[in-house]
C-alpha positions as CSV (number, residue, x, y, z in Angstrom):
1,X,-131.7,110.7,-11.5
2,X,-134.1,107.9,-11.6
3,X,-132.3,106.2,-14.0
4,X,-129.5,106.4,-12.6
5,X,-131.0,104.8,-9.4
6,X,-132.3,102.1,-11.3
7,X,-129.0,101.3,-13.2
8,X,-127.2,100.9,-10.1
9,X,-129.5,98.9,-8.3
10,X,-129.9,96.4,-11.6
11,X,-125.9,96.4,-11.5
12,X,-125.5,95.6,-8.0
13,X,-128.5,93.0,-8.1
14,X,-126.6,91.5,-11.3
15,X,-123.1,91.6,-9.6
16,X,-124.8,89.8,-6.2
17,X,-126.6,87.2,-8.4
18,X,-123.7,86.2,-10.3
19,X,-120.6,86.4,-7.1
20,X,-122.3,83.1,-5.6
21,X,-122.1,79.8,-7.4
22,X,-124.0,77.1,-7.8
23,X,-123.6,74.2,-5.4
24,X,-124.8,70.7,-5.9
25,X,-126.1,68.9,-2.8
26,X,-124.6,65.4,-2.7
27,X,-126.9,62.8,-1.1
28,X,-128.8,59.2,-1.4
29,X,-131.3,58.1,0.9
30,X,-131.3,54.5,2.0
31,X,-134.7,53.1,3.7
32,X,-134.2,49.6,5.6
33,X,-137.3,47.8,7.0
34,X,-137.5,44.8,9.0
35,X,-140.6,42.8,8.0
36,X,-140.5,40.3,11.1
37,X,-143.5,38.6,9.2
38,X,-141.2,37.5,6.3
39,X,-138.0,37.4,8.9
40,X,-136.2,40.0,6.3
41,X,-135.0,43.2,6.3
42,X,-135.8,45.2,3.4
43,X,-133.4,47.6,1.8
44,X,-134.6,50.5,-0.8
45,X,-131.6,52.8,-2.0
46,X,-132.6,56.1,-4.3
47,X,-129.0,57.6,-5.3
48,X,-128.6,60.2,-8.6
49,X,-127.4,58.3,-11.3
50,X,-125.3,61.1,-12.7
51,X,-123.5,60.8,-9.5
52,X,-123.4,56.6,-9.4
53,X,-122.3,56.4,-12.9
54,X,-119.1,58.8,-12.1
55,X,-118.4,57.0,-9.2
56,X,-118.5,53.7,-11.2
57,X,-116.5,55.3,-14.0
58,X,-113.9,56.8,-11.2
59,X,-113.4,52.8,-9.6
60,X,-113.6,50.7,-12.9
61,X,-112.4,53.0,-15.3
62,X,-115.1,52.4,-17.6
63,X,-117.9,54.9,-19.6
64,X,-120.9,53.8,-17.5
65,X,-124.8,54.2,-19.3
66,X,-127.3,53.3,-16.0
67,X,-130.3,54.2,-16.3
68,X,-130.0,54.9,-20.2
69,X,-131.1,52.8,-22.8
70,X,-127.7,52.3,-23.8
71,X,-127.3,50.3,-20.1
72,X,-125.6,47.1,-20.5
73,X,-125.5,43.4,-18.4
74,X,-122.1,44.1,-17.7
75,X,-123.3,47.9,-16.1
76,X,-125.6,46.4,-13.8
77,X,-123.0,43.7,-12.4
78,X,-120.5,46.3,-11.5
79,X,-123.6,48.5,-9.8
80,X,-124.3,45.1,-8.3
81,X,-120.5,44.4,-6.7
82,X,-120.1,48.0,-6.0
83,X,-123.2,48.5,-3.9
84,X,-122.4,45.1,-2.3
85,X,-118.8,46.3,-1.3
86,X,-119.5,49.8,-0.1
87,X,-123.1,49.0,1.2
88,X,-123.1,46.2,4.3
89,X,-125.3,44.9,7.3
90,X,-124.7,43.3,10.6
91,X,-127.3,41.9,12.7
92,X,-126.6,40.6,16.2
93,X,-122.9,41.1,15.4
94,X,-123.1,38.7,12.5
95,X,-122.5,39.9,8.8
96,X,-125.3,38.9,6.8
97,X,-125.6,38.5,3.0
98,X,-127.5,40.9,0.5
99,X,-129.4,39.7,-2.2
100,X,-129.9,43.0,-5.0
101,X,-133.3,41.7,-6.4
102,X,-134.0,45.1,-9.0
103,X,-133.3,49.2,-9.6
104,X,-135.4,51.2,-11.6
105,X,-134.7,54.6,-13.0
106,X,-137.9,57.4,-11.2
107,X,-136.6,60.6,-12.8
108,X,-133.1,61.2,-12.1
109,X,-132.7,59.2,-9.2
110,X,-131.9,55.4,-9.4
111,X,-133.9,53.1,-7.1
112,X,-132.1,50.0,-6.0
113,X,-133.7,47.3,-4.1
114,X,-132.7,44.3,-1.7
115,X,-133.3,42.4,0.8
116,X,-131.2,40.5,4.1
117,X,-133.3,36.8,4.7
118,X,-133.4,34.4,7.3
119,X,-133.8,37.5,10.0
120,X,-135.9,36.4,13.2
121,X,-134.9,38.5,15.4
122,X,-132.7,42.1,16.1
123,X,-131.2,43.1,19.1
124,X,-128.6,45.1,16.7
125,X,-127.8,46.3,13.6
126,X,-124.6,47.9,12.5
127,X,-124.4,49.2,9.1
128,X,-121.7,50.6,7.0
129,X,-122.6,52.9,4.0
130,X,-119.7,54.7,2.4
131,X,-121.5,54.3,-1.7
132,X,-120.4,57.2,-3.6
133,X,-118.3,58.6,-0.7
134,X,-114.9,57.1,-1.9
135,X,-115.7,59.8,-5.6
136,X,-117.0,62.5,-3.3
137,X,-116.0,63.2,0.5
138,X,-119.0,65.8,0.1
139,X,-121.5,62.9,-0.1
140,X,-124.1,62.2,3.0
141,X,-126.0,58.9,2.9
142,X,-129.0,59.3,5.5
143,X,-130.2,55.4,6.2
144,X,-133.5,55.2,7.6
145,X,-133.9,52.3,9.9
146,X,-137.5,50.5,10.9
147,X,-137.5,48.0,13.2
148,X,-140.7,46.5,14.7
149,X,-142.0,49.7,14.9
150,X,-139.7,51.9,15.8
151,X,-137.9,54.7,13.9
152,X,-133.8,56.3,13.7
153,X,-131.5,57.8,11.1
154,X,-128.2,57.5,10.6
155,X,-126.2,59.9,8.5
156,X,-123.0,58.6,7.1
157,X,-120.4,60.4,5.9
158,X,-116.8,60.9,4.9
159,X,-116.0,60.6,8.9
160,X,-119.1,58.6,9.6
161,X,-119.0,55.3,7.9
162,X,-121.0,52.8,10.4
163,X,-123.5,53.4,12.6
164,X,-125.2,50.7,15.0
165,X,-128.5,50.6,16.5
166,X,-129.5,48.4,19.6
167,X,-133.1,47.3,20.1
């Protein structure tokens, strides 16, 4: 009897285990920072590579190495033009220019970094993030935004692409 008891239950622990499948969270965080003492907004982006380098693969039709030692020049330009055409910032209404200064590879996750000049002051910014959306409509992009202080969050998503914030 006891074995019996203990077959079933290891059978219907097995069968549970196994009905659900694994699901892989999709999502990059973006950290922007106004540094009024330097008059720049500073932009940090941490996205998986796995995920940037099919998305890269998907627009360009190209094998993609980032964040591999077999990473090429010609790799980080087209990380380069894709972050600047899915990744853009308005201040005060006015579209203002990105400079990507570096990434580095922490783990798994790429860490992209760049910065907005010339910035004195914000009464608003509007940003538009939709990196990695157009290869996954699953993907969320939360944007942390620090201005002088003060603190929001925008999440952007397949039906969410800009978000503005008045200060």
């Amino acid at each position: 009897m006891k074995k019996t008891i203990l077959y079933s239950f290891i059978g219907i622990l097995f069968l549970s285990l196994t009905a659900f499948s694994v699901h892989k969270f999709y999502m990059a965080v973006y950290q922007v920072n106004y540094a009024p003492e330097k008059k720049m907004l500073q932009i940090t982006s941490r996205i998986f590579v796995d995920d940037l380098n099919k998305a890269l693969e998907k627009k360009y039709n190209k094998k993609l190495n980032l964040g591999s030692e077999k990473e090429s020049p010609e790799e980080i330009l087209l990380l380069k033009k894709y972050f600047l055409e899915k990744f853009s910032v308005k201040v005060n209404g006015q579209s203002k220019t990105i400079n990507f200064l570096s990434k580095e590879l922490e783990g798994d996750v790429l860490v992209c970094y760049c910065s907005i000049k010339d910035i004195t002051k914000i009464n608003s910014i509007e940003i538009a993030n939709t990196i990695l959306i157009d290869w996954n409509s699953e993907q969320q992009n939360i944007t942390h935004v620090t201005v002088l202080g003060e603190k929001n969050s925008i999440l952007f998503t397949d039906s969410n692409k800009t978000g503005m914030l008045k200060y």
